[in-house]
Backbone as a printed PyTorch tensor [residue, N CA C, xyz], in Angstrom:
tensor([[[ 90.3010, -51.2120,  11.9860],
         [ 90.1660, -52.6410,  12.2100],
         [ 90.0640, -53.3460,  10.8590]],

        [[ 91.0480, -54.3800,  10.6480],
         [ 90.9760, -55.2760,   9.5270],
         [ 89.8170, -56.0950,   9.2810]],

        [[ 89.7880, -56.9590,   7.9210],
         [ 88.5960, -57.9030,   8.0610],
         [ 89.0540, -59.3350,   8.8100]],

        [[ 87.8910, -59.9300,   9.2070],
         [ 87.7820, -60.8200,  10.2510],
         [ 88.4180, -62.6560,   9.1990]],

        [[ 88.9480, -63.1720,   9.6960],
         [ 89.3570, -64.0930,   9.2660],
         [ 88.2530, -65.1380,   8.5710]],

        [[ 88.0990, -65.2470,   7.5590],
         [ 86.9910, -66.2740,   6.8100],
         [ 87.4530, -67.8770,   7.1150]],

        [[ 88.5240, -68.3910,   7.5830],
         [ 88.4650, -69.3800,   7.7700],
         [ 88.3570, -69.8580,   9.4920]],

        [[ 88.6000, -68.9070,  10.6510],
         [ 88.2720, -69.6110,  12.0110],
         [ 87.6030, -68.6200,  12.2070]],

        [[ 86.9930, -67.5380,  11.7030],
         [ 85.9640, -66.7210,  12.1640],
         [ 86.5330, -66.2530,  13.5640]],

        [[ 87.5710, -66.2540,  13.7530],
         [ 88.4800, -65.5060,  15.2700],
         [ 89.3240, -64.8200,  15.1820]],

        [[ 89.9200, -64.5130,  14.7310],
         [ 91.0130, -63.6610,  14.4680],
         [ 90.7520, -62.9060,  13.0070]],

        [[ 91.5700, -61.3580,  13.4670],
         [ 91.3260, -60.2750,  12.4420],
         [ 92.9200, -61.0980,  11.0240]],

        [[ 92.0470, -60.9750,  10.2060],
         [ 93.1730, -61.5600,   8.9470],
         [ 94.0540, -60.6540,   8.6430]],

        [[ 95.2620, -61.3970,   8.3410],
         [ 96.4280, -60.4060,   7.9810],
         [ 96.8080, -60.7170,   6.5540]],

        [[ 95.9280, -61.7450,   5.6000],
         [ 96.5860, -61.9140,   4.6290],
         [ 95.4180, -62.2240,   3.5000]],

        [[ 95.9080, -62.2780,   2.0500],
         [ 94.6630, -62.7860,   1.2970],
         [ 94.9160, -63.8890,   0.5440]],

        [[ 94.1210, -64.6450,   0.3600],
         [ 94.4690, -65.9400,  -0.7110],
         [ 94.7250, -65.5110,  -1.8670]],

        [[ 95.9600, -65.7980,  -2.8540],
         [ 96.1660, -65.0540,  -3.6370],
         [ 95.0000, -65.6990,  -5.5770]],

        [[ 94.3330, -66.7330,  -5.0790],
         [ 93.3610, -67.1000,  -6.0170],
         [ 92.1340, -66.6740,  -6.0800]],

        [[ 91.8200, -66.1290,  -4.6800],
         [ 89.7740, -65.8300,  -4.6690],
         [ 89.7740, -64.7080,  -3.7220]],

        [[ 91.3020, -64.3630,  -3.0040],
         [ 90.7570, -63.1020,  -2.0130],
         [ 90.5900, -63.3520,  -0.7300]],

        [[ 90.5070, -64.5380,  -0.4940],
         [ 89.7900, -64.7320,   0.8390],
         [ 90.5010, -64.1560,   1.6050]],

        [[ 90.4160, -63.6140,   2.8040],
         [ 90.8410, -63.1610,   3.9560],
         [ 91.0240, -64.1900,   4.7350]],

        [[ 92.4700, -64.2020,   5.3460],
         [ 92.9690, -65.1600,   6.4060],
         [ 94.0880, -64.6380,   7.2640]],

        [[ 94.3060, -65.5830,   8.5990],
         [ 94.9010, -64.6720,   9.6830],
         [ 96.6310, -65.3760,   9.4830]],

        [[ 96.0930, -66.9560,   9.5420],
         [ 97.3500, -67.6460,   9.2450],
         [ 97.5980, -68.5170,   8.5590]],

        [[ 99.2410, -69.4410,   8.9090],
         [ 99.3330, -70.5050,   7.7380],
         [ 98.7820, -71.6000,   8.1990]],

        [[ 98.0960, -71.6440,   8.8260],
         [ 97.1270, -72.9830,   9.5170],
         [ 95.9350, -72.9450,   9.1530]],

        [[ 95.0290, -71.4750,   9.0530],
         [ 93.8410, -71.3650,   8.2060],
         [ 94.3450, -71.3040,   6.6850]],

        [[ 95.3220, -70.8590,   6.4070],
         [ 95.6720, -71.1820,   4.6690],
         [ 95.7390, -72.0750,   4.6660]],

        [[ 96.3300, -73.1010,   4.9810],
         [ 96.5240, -74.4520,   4.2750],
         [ 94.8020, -75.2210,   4.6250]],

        [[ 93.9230, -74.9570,   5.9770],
         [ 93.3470, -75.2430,   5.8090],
         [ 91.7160, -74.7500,   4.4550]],

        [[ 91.8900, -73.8810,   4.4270],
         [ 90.8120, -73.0410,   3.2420],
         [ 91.6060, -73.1980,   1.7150]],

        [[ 92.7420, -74.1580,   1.7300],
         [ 93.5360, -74.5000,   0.2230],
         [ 92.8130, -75.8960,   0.1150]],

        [[ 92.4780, -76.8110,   1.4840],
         [ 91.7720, -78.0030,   1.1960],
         [ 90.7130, -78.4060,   0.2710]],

        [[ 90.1160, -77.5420,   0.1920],
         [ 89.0440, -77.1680,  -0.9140],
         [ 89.4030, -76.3070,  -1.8610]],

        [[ 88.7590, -76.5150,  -3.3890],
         [ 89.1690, -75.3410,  -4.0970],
         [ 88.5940, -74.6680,  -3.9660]],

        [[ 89.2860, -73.3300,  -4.3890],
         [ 88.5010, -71.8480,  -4.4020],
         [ 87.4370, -71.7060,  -4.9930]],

        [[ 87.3610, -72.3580,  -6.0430],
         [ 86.2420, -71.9100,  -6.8140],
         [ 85.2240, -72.3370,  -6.0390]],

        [[ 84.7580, -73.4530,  -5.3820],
         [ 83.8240, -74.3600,  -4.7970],
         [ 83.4320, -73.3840,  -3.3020]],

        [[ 84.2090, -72.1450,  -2.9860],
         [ 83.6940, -71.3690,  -1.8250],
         [ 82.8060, -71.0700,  -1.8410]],

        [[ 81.4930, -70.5800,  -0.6540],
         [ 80.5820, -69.8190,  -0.9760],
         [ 80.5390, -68.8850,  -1.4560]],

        [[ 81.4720, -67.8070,  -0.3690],
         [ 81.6090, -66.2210,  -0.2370],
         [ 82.3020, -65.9610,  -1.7540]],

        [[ 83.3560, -66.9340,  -2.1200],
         [ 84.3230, -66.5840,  -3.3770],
         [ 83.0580, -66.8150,  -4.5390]],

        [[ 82.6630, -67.9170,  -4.4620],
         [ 81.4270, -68.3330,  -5.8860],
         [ 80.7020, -67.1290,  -6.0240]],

        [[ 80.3780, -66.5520,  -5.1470],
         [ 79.4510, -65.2810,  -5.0300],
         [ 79.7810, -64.2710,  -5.9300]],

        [[ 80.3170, -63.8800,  -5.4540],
         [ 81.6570, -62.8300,  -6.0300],
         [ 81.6880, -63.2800,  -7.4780]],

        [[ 82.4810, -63.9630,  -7.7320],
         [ 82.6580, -64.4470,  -9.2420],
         [ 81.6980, -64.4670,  -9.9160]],

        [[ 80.7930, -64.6520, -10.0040],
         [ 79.3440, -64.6910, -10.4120],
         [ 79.0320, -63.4380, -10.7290]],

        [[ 78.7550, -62.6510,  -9.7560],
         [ 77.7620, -61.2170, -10.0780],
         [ 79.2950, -60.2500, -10.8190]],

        [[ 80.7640, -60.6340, -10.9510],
         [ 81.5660, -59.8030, -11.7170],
         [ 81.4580, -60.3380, -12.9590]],

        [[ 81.1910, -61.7810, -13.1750],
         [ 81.3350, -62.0420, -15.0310],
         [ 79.9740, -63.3040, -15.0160]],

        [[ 79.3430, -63.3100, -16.3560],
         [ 78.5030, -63.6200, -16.6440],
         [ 78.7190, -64.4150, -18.0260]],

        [[ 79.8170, -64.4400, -18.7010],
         [ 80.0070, -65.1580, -19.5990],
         [ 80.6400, -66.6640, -19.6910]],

        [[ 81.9060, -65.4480, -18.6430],
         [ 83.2670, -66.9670, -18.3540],
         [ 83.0360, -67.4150, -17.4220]],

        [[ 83.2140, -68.6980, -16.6630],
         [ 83.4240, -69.0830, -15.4370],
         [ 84.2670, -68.5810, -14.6250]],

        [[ 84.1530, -68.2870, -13.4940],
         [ 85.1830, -67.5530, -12.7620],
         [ 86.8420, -68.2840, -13.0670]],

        [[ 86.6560, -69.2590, -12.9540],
         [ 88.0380, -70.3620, -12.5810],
         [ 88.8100, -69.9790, -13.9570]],

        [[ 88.3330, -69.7840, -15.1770],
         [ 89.0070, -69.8820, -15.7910],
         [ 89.3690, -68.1120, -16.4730]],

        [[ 88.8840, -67.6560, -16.0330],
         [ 89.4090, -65.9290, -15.7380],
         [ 90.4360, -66.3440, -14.8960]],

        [[ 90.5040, -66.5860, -13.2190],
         [ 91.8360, -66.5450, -12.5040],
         [ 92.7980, -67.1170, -13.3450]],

        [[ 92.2290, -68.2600, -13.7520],
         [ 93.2960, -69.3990, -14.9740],
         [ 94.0930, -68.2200, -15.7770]],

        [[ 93.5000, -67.9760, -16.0860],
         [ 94.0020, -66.2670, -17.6380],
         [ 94.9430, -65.9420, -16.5800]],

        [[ 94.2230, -65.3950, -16.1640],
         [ 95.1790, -63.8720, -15.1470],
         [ 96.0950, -64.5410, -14.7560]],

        [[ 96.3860, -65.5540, -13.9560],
         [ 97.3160, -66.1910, -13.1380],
         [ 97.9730, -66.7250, -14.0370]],

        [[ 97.6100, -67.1010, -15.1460],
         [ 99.3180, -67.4960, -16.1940],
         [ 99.6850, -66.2180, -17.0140]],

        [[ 99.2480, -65.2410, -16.8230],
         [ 99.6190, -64.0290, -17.7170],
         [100.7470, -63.3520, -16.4610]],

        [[101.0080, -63.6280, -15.4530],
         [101.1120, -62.9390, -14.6670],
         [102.2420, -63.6120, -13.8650]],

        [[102.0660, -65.0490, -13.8270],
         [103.0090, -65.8500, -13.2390],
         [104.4830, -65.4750, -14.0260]],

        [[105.6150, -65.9190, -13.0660],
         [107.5550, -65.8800, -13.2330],
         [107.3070, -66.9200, -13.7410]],

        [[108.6470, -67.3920, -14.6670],
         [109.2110, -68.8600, -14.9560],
         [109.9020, -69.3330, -13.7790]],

        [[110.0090, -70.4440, -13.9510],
         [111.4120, -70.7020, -12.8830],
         [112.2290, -70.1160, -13.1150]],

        [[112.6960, -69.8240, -14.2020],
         [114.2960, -69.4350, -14.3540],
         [114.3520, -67.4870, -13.8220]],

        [[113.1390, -67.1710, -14.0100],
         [113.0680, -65.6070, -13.4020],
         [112.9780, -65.8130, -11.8640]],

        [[112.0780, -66.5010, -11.2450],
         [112.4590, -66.6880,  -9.5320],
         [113.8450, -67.4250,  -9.2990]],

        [[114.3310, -67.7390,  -9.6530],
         [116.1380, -68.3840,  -9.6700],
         [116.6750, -66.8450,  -9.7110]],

        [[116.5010, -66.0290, -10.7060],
         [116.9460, -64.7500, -10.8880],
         [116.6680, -63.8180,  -9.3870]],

        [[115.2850, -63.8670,  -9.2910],
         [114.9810, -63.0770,  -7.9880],
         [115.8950, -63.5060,  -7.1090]],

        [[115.8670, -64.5850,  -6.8360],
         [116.4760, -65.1660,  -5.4910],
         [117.7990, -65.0010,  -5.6800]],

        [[118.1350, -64.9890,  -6.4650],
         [119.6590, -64.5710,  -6.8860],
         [120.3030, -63.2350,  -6.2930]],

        [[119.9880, -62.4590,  -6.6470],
         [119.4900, -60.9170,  -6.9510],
         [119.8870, -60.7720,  -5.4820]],

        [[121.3330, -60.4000,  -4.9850],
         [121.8360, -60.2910,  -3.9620],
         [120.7710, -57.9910,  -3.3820]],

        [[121.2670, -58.0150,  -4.6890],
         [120.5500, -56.3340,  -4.3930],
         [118.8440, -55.7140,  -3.8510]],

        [[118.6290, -57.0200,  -4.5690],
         [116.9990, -57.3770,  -4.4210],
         [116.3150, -57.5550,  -2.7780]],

        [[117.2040, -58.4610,  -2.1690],
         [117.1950, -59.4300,  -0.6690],
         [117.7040, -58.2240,   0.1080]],

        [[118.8060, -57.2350,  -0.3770],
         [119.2120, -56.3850,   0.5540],
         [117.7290, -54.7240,   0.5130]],

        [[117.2830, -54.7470,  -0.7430],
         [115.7760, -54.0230,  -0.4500],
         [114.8660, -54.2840,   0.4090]],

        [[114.5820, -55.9530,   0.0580],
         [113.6300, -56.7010,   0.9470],
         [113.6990, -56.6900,   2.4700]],

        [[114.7110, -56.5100,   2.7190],
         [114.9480, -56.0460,   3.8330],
         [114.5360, -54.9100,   4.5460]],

        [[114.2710, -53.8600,   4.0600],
         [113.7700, -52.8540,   4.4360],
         [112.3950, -52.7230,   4.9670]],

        [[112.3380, -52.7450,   6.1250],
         [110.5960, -52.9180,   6.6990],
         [109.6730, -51.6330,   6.4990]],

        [[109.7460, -50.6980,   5.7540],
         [109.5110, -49.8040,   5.2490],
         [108.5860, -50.3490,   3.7270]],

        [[109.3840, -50.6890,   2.8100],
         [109.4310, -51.9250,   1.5700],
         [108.4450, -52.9150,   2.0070]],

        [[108.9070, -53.9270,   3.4250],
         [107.9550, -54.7430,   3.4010],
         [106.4210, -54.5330,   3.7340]],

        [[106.4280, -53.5050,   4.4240],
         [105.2440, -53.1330,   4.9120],
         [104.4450, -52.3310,   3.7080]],

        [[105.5010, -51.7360,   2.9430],
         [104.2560, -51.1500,   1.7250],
         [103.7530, -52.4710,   1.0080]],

        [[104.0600, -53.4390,   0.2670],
         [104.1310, -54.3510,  -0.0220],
         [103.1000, -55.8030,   0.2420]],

        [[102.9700, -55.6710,   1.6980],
         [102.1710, -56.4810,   2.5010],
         [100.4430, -55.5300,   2.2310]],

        [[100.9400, -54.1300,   2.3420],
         [ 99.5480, -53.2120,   2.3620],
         [ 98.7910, -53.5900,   0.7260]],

        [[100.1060, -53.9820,  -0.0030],
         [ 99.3740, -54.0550,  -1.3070],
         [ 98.5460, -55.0500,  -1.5590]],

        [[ 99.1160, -55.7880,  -1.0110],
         [ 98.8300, -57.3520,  -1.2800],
         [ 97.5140, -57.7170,  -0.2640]],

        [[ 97.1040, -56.7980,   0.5600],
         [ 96.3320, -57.5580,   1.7530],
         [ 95.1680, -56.1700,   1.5000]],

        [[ 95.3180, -55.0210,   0.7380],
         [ 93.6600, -54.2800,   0.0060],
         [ 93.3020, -54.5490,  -0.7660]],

        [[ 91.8970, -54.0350,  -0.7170],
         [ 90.8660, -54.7720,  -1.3780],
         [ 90.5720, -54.7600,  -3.2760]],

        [[ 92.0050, -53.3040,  -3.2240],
         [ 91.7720, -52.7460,  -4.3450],
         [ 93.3850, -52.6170,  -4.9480]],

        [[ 93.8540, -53.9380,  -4.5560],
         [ 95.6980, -53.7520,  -4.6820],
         [ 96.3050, -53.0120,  -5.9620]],

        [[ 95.8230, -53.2220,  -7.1320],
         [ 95.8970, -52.2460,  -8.5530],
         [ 95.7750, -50.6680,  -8.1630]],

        [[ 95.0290, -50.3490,  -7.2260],
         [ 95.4910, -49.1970,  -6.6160],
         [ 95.9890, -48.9440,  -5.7530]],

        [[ 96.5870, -49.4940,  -4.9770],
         [ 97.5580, -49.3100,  -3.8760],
         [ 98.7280, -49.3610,  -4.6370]],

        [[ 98.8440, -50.4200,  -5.6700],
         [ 99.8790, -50.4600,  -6.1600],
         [100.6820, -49.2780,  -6.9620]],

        [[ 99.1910, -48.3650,  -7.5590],
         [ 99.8210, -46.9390,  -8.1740],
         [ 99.9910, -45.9980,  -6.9280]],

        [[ 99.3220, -46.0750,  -6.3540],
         [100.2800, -45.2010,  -4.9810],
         [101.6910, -45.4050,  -4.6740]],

        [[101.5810, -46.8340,  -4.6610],
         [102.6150, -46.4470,  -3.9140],
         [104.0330, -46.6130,  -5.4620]],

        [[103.6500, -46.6920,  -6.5810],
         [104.5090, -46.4560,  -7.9250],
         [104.8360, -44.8940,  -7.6600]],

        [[104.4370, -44.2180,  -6.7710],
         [104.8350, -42.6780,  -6.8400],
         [105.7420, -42.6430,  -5.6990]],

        [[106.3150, -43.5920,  -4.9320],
         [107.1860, -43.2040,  -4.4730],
         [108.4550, -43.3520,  -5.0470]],

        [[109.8940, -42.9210,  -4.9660],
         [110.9550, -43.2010,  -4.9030],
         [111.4660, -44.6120,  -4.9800]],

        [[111.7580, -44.8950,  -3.4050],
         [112.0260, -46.0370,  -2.9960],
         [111.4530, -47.4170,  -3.5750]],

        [[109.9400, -47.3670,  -3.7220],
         [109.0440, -48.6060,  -4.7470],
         [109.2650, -48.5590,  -5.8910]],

        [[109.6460, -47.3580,  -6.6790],
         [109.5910, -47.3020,  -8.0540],
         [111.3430, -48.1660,  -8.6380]],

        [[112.0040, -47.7220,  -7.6000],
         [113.5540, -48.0490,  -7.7020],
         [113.2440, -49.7160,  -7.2130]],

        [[112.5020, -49.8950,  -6.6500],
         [112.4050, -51.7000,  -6.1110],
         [111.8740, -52.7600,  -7.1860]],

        [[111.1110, -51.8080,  -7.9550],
         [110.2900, -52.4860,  -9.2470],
         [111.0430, -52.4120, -10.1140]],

        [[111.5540, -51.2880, -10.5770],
         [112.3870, -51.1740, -11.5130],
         [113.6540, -52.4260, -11.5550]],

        [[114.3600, -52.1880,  -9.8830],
         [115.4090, -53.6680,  -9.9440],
         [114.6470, -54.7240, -10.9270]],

        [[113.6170, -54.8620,  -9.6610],
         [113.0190, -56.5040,  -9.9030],
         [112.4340, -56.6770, -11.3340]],

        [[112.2930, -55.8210, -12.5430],
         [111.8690, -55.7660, -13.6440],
         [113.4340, -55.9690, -14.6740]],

        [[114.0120, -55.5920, -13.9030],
         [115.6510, -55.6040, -14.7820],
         [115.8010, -56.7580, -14.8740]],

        [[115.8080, -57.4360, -13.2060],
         [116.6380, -58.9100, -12.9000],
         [115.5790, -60.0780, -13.4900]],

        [[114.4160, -59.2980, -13.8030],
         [113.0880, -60.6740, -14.2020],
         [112.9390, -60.8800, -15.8710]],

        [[113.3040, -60.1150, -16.6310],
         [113.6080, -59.5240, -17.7140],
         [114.8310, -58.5800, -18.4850]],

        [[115.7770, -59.2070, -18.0360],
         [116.5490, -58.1690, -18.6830],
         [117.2170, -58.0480, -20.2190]],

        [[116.8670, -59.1270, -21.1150],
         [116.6690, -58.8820, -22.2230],
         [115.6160, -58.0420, -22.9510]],

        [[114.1630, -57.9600, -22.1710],
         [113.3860, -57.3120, -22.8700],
         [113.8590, -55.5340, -22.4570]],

        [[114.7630, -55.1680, -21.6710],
         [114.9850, -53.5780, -21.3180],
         [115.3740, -53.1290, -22.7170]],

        [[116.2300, -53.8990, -23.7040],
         [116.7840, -53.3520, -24.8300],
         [115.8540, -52.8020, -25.5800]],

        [[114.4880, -53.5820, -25.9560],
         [113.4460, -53.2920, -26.4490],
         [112.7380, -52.3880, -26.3450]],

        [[112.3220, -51.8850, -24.8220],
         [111.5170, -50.8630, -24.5250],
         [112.2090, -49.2740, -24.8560]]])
């Protein structure tokens, strides 16, 4: 059994906010738990707090989330990426993918599932088509 939805407290969540974690079921509790910022949550303030003691939480996600974010011109690329859309397709793919994104500990789900085949060849695309000037380099 999944965790329970933090924004209608009714339904088991299928997804996480990708700024604080929160657990949510749909796009009706997302948009509603985006009304407020994250930082200003209870359950999220909590959290942030007892992991760092120096920085403010907000501006750690701030870090991470621009270290980490595409340009436009690399999601133009993704979306491009006729080879990419024909992976995505694979409900096999999507479902590892969704598992990553929706545990609690996705940095490790994510090396799991880097040992397969099929993910390693999906990353690899999407690292070509998001960067493919820097391949010369490495």
């Amino acid at each position: 059994m999944g965790k329970q939805c933090e924004v209608c407290k009714a339904a088991e969540s299928k997804y996480k906010c990708p700024s604080c974690l929160t657990p949510y079921c749909s796009l009706g509790c997302y948009k509603k738990h985006k009304e407020v910022p994250c930082a200003k949550s209870d359950a999220n303030g909590i959290k942030a707090e007892s992991k760092v003691e120096e920085q403010p939480a907000a501006s750690i996600a701030e870090d991470d989330e621009s270290n980490h974010r595409l340009k436009r011109s690399q999601l133009e690329a993704v979306a491009a990426s006729e080879e990419l859309r024909k992976m995505l397709r694979d409900r096999e793919l999507q479902e590892l993918i969704t598992k990553i994104d929706s545990s609690p500990n996705p940095k490790s789900e994510l090396e799991k599932a880097m040992e397969g085949p099929a993910f390693r060849e999906f990353t690899d695309k999407l690292l070509s088509v998001i960067s493919p000037m820097d391949e010369a380099s490495v």
